[in-house]
PQR file with spaces between the fields and no chain letter, atoms N, CA, C, O and H, PARSE charges and radii, in Angstrom:
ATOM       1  N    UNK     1     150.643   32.524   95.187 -0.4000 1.5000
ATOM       2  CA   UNK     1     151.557   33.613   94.906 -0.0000 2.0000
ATOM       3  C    UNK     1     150.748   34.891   94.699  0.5500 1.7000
ATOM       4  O    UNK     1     149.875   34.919   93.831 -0.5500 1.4000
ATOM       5  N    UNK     2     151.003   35.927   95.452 -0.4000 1.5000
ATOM       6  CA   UNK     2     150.189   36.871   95.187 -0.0000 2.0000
ATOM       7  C    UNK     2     150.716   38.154   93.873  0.5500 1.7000
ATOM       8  O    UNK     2     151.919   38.090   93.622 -0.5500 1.4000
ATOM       9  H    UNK     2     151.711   35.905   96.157  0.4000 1.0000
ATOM      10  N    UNK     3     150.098   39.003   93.252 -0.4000 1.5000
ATOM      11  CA   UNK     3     150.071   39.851   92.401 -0.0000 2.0000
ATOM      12  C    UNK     3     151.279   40.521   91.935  0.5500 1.7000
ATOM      13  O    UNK     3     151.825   40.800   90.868 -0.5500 1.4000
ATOM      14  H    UNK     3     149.121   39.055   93.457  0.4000 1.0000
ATOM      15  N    UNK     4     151.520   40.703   93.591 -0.4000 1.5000
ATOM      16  CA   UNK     4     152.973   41.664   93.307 -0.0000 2.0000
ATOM      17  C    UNK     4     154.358   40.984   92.890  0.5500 1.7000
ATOM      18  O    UNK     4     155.253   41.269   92.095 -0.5500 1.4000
ATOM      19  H    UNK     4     151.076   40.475   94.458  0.4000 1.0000
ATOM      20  N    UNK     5     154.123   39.978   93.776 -0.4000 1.5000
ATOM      21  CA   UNK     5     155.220   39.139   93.439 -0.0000 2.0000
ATOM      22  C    UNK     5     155.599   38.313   92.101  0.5500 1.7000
ATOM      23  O    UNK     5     156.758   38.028   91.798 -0.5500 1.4000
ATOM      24  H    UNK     5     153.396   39.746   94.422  0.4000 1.0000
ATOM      25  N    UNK     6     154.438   37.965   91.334 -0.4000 1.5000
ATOM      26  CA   UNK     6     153.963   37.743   90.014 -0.0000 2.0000
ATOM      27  C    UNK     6     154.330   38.409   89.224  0.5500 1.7000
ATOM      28  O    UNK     6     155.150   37.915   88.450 -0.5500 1.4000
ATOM      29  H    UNK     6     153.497   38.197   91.581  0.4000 1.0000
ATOM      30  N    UNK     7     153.926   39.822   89.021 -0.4000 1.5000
ATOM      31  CA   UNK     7     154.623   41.062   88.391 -0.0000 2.0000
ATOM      32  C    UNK     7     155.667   41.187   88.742  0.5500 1.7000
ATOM      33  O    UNK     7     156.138   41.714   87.735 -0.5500 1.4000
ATOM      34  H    UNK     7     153.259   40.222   89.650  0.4000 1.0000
ATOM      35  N    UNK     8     156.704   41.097   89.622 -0.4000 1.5000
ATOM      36  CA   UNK     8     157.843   41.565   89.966 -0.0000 2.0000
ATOM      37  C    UNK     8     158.641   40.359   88.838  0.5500 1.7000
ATOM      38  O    UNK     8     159.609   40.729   88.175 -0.5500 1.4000
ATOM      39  H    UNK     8     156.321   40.669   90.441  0.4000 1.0000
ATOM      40  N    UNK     9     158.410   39.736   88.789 -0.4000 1.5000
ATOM      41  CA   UNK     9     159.074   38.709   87.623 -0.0000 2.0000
ATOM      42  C    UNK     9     158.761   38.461   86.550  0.5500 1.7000
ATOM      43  O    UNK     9     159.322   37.603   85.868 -0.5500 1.4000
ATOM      44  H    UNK     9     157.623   39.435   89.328  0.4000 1.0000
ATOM      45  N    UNK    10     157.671   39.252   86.128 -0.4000 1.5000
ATOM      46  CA   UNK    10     157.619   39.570   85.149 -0.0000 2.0000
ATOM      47  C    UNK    10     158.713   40.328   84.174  0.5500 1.7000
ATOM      48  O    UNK    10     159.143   41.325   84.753 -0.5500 1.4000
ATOM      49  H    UNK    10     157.216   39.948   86.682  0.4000 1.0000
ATOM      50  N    UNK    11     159.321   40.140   82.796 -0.4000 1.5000
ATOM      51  CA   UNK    11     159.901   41.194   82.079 -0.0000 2.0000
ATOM      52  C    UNK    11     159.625   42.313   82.239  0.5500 1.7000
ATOM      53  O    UNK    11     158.588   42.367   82.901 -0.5500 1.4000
ATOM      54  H    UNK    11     158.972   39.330   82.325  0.4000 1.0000
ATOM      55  N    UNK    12     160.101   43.558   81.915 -0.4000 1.5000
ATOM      56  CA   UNK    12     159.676   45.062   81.497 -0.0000 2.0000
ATOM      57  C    UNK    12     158.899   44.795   80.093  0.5500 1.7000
ATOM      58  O    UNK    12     158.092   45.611   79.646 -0.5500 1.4000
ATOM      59  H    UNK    12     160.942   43.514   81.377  0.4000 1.0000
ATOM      60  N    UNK    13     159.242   43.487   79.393 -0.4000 1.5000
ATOM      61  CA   UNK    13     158.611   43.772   77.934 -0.0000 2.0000
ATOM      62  C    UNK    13     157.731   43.355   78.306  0.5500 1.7000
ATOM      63  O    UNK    13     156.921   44.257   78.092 -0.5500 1.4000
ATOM      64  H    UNK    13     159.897   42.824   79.756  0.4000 1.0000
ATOM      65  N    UNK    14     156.904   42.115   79.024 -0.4000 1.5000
ATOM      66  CA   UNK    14     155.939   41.521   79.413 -0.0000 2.0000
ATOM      67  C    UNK    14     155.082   42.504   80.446  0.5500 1.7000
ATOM      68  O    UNK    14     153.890   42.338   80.704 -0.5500 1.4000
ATOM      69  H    UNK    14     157.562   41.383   79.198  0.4000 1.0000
ATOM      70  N    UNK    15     155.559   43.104   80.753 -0.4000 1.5000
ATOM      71  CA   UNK    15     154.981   44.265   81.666 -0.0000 2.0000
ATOM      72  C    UNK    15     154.294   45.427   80.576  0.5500 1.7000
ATOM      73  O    UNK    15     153.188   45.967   80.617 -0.5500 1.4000
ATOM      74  H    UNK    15     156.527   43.239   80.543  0.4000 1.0000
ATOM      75  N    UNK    16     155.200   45.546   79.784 -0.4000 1.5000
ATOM      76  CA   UNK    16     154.791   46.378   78.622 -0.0000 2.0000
ATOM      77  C    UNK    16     153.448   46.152   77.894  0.5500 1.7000
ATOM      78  O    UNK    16     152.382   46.767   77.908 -0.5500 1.4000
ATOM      79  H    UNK    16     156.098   45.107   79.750  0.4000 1.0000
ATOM      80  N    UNK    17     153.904   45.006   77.230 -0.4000 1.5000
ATOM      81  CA   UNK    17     152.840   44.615   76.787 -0.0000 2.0000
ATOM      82  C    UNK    17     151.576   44.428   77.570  0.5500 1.7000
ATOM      83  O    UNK    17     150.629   44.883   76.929 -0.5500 1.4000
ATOM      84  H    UNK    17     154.771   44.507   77.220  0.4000 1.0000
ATOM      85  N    UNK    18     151.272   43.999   78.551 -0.4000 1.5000
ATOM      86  CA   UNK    18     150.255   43.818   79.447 -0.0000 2.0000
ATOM      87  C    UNK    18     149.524   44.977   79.283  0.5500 1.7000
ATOM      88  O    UNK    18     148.384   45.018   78.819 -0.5500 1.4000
ATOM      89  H    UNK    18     152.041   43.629   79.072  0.4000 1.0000
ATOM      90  N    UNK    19     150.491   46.375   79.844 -0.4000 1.5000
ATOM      91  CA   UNK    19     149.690   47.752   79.792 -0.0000 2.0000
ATOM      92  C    UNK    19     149.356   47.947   78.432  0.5500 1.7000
ATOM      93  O    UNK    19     148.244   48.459   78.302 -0.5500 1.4000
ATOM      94  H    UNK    19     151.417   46.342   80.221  0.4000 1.0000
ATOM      95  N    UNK    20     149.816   47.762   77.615 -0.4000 1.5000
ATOM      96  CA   UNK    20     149.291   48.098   75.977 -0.0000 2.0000
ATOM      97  C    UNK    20     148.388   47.570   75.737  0.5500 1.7000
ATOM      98  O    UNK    20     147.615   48.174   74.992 -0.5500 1.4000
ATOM      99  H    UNK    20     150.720   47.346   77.720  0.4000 1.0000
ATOM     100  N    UNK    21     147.941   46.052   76.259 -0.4000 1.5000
ATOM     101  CA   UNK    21     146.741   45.760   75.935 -0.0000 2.0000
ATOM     102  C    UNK    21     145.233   46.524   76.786  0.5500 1.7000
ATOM     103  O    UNK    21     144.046   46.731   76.535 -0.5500 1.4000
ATOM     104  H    UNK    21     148.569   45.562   76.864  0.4000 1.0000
ATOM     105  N    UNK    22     146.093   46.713   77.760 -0.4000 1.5000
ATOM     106  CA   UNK    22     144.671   47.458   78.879 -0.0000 2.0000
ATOM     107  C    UNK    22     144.914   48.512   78.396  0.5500 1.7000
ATOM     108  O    UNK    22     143.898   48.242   77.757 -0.5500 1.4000
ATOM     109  H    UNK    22     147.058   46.545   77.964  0.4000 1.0000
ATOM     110  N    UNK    23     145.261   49.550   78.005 -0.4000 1.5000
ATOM     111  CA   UNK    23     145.211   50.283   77.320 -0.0000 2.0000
ATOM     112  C    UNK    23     144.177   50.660   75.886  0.5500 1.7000
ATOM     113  O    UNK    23     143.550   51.705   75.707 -0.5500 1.4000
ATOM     114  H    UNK    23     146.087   49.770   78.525  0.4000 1.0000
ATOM     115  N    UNK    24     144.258   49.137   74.735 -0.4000 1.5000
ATOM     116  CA   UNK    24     144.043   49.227   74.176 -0.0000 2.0000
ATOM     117  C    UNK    24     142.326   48.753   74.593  0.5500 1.7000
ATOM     118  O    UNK    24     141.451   48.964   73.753 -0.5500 1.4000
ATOM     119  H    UNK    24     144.767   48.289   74.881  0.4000 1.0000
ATOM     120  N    UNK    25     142.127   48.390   75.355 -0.4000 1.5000
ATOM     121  CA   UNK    25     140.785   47.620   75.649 -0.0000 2.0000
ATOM     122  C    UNK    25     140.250   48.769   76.578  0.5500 1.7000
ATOM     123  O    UNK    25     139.034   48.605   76.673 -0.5500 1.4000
ATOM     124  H    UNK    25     142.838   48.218   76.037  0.4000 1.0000
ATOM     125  N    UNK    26     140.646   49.846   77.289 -0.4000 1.5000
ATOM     126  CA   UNK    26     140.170   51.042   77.931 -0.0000 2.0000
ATOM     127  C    UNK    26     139.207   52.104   76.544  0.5500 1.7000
ATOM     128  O    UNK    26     138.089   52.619   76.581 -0.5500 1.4000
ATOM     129  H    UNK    26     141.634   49.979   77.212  0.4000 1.0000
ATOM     130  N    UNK    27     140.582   52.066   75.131 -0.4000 1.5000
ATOM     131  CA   UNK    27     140.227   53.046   74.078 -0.0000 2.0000
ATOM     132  C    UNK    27     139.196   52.470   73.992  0.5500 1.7000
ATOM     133  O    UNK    27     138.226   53.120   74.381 -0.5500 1.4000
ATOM     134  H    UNK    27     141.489   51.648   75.101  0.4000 1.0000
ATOM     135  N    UNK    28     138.928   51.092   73.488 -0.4000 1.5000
ATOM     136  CA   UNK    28     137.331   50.232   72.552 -0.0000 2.0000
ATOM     137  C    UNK    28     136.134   50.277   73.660  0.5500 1.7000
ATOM     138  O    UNK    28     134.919   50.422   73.524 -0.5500 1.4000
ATOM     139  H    UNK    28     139.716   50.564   73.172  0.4000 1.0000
ATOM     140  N    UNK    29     136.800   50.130   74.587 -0.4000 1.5000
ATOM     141  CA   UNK    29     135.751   50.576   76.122 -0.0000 2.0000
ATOM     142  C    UNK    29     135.291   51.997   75.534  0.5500 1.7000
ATOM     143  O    UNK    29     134.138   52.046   75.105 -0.5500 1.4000
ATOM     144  H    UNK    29     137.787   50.012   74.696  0.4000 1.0000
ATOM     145  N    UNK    30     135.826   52.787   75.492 -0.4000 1.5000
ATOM     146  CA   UNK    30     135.227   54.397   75.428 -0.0000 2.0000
ATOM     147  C    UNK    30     134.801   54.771   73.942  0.5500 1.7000
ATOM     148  O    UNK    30     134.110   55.779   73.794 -0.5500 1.4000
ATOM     149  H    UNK    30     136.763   52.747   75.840  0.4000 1.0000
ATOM     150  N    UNK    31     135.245   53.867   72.611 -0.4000 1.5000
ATOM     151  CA   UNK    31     134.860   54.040   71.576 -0.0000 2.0000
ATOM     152  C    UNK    31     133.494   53.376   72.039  0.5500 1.7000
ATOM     153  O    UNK    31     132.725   54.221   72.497 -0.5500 1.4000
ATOM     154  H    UNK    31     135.806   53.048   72.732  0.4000 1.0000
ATOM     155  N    UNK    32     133.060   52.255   72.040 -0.4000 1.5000
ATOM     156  CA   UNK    32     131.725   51.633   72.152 -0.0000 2.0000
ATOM     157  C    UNK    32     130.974   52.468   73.209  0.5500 1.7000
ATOM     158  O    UNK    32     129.791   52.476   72.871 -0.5500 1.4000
ATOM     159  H    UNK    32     133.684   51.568   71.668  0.4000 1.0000
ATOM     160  N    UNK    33     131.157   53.195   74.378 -0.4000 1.5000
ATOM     161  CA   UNK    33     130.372   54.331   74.879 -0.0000 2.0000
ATOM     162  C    UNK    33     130.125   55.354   74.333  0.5500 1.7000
ATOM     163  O    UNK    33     129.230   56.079   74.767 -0.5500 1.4000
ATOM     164  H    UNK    33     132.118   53.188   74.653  0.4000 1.0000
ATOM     165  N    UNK    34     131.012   55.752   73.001 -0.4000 1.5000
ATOM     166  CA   UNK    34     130.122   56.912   71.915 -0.0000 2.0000
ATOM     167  C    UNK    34     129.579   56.555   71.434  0.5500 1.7000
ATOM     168  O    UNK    34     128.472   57.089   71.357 -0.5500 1.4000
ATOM     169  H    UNK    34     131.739   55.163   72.649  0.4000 1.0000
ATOM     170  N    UNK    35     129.929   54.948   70.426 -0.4000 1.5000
ATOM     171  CA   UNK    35     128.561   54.412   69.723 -0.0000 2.0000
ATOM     172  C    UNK    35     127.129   54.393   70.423  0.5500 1.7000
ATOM     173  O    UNK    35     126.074   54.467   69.793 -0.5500 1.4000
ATOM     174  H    UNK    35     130.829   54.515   70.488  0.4000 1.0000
ATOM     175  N    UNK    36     127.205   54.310   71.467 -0.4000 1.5000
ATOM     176  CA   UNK    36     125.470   54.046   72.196 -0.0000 2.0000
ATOM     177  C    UNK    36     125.152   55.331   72.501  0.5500 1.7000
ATOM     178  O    UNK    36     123.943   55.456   72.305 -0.5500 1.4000
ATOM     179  H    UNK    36     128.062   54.250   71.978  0.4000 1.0000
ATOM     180  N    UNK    37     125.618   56.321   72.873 -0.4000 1.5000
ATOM     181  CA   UNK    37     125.111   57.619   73.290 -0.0000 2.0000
ATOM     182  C    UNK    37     124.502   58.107   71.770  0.5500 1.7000
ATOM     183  O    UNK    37     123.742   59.076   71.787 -0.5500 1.4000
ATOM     184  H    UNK    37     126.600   56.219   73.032  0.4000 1.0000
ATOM     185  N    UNK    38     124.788   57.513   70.550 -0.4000 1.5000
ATOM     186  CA   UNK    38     124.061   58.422   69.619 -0.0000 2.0000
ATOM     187  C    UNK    38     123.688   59.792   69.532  0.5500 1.7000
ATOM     188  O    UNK    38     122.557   60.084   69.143 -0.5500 1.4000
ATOM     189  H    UNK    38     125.405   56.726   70.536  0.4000 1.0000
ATOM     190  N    UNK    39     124.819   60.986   69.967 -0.4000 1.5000
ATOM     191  CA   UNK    39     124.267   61.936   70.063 -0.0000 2.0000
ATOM     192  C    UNK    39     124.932   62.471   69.058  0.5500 1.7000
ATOM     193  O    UNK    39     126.104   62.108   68.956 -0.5500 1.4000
ATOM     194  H    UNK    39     125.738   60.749   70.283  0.4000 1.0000
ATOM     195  N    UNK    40     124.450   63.379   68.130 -0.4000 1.5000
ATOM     196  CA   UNK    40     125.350   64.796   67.175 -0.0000 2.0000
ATOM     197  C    UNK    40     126.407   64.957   67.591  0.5500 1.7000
ATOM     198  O    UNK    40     127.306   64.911   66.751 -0.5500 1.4000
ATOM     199  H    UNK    40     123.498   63.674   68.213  0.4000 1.0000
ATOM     200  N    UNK    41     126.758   65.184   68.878 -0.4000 1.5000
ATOM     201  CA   UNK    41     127.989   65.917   69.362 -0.0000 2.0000
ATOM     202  C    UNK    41     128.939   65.371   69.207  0.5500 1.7000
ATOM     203  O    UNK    41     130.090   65.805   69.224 -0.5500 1.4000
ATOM     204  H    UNK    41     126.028   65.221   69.560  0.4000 1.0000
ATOM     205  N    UNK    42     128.411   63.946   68.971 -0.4000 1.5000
ATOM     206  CA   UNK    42     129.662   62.794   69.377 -0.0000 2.0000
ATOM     207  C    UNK    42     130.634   62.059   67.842  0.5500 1.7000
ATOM     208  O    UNK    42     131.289   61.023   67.724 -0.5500 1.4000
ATOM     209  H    UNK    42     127.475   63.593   68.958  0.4000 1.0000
ATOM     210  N    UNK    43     130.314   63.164   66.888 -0.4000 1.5000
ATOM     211  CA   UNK    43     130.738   62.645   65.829 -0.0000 2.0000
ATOM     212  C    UNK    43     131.740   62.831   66.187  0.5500 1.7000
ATOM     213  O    UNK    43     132.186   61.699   66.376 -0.5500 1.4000
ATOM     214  H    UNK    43     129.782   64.006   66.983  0.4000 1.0000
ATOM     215  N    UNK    44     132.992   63.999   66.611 -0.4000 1.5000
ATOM     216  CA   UNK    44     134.150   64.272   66.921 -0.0000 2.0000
ATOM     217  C    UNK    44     134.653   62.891   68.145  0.5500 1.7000
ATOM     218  O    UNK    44     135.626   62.253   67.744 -0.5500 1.4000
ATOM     219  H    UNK    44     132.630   64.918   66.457  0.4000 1.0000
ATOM     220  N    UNK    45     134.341   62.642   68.891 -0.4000 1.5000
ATOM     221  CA   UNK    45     134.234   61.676   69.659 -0.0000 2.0000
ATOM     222  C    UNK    45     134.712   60.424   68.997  0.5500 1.7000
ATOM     223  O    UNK    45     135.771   59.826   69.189 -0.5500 1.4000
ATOM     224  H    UNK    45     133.550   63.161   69.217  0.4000 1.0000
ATOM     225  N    UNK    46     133.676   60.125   68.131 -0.4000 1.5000
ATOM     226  CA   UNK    46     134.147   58.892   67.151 -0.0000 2.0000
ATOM     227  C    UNK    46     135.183   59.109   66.314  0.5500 1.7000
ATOM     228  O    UNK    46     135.718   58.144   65.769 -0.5500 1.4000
ATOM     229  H    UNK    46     132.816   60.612   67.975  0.4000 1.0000
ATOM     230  N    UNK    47     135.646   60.463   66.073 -0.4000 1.5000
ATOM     231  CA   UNK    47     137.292   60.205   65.370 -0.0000 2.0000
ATOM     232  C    UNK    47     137.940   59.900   66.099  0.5500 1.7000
ATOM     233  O    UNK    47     138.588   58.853   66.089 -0.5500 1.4000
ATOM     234  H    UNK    47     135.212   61.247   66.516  0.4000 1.0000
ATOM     235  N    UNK    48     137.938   60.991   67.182 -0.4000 1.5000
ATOM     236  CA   UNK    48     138.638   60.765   68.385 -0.0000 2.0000
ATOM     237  C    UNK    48     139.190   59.323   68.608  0.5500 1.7000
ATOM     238  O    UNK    48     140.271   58.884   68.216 -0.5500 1.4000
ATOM     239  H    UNK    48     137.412   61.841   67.190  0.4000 1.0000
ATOM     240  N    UNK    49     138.121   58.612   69.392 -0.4000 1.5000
ATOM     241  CA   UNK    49     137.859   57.312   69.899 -0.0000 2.0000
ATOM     242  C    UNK    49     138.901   56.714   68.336  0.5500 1.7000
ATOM     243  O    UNK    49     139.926   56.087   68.606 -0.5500 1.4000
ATOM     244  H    UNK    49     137.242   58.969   69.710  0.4000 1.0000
ATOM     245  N    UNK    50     138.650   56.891   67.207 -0.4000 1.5000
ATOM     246  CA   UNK    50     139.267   56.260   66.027 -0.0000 2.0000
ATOM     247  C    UNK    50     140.734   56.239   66.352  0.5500 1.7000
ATOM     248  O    UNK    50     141.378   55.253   66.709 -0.5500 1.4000
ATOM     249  H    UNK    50     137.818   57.400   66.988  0.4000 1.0000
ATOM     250  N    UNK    51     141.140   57.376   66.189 -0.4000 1.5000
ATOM     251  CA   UNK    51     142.865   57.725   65.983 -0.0000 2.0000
ATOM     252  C    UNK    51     143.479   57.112   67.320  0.5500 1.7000
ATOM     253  O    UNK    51     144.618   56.645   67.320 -0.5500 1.4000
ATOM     254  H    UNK    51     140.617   58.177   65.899  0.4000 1.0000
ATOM     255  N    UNK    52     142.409   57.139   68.843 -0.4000 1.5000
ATOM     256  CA   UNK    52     142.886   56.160   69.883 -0.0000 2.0000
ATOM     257  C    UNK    52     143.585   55.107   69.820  0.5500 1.7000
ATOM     258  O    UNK    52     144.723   54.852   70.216 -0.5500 1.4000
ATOM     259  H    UNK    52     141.484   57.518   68.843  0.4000 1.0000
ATOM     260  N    UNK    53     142.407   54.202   69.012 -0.4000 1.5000
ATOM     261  CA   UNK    53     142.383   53.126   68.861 -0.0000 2.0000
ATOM     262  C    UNK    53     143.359   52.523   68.059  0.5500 1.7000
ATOM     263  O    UNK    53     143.932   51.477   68.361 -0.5500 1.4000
ATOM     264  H    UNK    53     141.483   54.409   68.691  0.4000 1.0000
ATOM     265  N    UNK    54     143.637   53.448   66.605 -0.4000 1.5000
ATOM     266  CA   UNK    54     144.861   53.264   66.218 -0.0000 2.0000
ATOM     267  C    UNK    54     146.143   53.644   66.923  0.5500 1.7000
ATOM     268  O    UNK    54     147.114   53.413   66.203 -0.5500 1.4000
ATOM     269  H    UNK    54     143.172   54.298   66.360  0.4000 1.0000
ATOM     270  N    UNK    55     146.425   54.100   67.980 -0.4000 1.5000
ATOM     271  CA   UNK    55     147.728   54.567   68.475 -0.0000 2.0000
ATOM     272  C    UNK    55     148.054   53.541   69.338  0.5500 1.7000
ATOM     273  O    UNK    55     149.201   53.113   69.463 -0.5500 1.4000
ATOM     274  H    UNK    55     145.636   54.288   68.565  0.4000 1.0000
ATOM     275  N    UNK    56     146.655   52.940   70.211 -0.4000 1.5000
ATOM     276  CA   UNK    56     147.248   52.469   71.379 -0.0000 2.0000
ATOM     277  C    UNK    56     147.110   50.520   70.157  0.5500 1.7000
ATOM     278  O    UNK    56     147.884   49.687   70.630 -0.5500 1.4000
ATOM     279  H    UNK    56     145.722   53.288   70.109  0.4000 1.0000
ATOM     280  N    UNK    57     146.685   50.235   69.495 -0.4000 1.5000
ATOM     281  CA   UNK    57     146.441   49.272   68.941 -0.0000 2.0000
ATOM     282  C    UNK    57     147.950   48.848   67.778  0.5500 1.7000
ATOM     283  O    UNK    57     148.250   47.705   67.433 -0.5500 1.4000
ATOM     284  H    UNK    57     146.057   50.912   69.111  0.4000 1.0000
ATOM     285  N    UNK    58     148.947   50.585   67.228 -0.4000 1.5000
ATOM     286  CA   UNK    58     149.839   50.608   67.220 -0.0000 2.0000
ATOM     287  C    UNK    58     150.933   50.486   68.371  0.5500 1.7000
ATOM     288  O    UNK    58     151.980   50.014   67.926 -0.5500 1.4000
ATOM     289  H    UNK    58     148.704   51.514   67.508  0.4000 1.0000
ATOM     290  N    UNK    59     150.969   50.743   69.545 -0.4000 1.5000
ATOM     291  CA   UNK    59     151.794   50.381   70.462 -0.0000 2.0000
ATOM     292  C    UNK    59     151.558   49.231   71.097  0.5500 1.7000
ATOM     293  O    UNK    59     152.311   48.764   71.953 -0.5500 1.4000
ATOM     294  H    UNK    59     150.118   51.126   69.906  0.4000 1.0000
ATOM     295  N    UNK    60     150.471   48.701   70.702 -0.4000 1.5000
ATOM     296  CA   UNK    60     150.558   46.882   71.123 -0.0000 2.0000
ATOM     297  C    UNK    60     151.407   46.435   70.393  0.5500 1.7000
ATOM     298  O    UNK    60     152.528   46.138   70.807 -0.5500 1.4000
ATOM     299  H    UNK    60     149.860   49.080   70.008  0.4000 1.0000
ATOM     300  N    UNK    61     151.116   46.333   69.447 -0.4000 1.5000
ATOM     301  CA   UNK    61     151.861   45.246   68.050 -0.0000 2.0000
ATOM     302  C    UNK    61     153.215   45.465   68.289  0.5500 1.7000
ATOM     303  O    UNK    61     154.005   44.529   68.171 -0.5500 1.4000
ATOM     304  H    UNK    61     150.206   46.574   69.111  0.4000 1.0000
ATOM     305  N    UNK    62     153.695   46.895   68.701 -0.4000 1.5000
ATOM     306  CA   UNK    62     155.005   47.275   68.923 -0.0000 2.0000
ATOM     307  C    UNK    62     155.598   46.356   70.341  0.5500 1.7000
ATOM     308  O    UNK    62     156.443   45.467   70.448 -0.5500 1.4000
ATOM     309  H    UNK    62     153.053   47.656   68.797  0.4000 1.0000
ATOM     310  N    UNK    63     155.032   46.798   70.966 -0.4000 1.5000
ATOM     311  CA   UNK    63     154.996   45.646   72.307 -0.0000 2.0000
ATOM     312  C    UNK    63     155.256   44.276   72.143  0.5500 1.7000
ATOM     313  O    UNK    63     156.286   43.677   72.451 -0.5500 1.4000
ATOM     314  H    UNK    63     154.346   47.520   70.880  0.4000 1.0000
ATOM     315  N    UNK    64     154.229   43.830   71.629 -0.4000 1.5000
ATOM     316  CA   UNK    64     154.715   42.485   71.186 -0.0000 2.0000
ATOM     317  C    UNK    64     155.761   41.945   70.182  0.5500 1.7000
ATOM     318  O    UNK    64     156.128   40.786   69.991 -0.5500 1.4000
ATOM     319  H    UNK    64     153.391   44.316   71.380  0.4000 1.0000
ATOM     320  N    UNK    65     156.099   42.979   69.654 -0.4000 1.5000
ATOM     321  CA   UNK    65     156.883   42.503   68.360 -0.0000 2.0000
ATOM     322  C    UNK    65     158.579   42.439   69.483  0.5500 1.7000
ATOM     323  O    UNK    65     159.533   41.665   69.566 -0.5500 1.4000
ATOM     324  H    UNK    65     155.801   43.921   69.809  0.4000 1.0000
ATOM     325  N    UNK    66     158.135   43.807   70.193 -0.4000 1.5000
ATOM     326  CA   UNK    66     159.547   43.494   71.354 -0.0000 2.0000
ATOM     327  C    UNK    66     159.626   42.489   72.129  0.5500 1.7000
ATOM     328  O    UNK    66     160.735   42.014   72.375 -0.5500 1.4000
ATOM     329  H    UNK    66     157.360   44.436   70.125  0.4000 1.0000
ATOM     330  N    UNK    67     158.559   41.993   72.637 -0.4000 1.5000
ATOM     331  CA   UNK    67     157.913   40.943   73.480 -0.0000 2.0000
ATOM     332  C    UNK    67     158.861   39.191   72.688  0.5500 1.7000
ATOM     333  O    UNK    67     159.436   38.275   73.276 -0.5500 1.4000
ATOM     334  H    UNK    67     157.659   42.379   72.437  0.4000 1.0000
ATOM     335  N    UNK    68     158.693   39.351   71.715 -0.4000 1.5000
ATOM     336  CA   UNK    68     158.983   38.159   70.676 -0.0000 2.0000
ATOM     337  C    UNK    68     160.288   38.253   70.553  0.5500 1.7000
ATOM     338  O    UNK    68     161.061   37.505   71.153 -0.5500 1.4000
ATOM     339  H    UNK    68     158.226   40.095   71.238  0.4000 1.0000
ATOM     340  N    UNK    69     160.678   39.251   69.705 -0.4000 1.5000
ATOM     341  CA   UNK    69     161.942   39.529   69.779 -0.0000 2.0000
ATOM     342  C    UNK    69     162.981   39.237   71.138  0.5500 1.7000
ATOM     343  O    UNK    69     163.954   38.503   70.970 -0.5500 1.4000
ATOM     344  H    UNK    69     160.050   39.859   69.218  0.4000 1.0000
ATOM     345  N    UNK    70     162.734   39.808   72.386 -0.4000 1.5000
ATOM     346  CA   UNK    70     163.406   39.778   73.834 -0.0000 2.0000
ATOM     347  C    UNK    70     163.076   38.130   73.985  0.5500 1.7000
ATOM     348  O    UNK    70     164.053   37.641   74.552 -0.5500 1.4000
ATOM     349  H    UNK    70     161.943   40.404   72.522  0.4000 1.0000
ATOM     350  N    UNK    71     162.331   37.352   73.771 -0.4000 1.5000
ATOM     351  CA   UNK    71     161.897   35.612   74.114 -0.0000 2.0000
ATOM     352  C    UNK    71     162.938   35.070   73.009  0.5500 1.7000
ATOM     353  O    UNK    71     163.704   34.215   73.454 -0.5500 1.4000
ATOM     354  H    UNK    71     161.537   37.749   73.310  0.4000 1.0000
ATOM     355  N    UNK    72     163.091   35.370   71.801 -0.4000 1.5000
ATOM     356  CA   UNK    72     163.685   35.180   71.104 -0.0000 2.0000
ATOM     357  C    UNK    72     165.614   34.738   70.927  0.5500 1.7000
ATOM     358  O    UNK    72     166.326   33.823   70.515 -0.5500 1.4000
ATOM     359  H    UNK    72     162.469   36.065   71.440  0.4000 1.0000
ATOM     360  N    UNK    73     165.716   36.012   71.518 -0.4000 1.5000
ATOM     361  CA   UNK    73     166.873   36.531   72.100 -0.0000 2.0000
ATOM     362  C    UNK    73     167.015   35.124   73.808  0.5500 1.7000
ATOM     363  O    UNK    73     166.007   35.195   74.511 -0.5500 1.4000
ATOM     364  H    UNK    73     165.137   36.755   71.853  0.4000 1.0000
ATOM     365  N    UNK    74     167.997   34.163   74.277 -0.4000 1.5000
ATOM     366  CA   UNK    74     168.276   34.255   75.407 -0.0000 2.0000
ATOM     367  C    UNK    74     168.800   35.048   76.190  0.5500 1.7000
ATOM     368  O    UNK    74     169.799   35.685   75.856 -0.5500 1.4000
ATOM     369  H    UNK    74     168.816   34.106   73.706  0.4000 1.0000
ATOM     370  N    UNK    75     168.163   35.188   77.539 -0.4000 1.5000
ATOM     371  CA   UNK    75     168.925   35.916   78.839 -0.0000 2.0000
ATOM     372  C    UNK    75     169.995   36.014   79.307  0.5500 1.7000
ATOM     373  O    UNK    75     169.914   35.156   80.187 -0.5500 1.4000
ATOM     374  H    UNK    75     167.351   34.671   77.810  0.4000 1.0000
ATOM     375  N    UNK    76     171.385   36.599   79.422 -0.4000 1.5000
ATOM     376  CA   UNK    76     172.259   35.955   80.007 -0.0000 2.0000
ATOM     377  C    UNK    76     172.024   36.125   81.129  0.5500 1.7000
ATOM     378  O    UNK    76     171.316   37.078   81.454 -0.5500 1.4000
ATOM     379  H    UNK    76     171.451   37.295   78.707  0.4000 1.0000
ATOM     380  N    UNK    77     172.658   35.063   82.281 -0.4000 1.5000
ATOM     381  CA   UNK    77     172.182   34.977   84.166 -0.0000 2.0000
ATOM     382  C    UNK    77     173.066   36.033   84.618  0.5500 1.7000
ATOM     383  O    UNK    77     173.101   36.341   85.810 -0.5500 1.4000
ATOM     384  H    UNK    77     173.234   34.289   82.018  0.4000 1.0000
């Protein structure tokens, strides 16, 4: 079965969530590239990278909590 077709049956919440997590793993991707550059400049960077991490790490949990909730809930056909 290829990709598209996979995703296409996927939920919107399951779809959701998916991007929230790549999302959230893009922010810790770019937080851990300020930690190694060690430069002065990059203190702003590391808030930055901070408040990211909390937003998109807040719209996971949100995701999933819909994610649970919608599984929770049956479909009607």
């Amino acid at each position: 079965m290829n990709q598209q077709a996979t995703a296409s049956r996927r939920s919107r919440a399951e779809q959701e969530t998916e991007n929230e997590a790549n999302r959230l793993r893009e922010q810790v991707d770019s937080a851990l590239a300020a930690v190694i550059s060690r430069s002065p400049d990059e203190v702003e960077s590391l808030r930055t990278a901070a408040d990211r991490i909390e937003r998109a790490a807040r719209d996971l949990s949100d995701a999933l909590r819909e994610l649970a909730r919608q599984r929770k809930t049956p479909e009607l056909p």
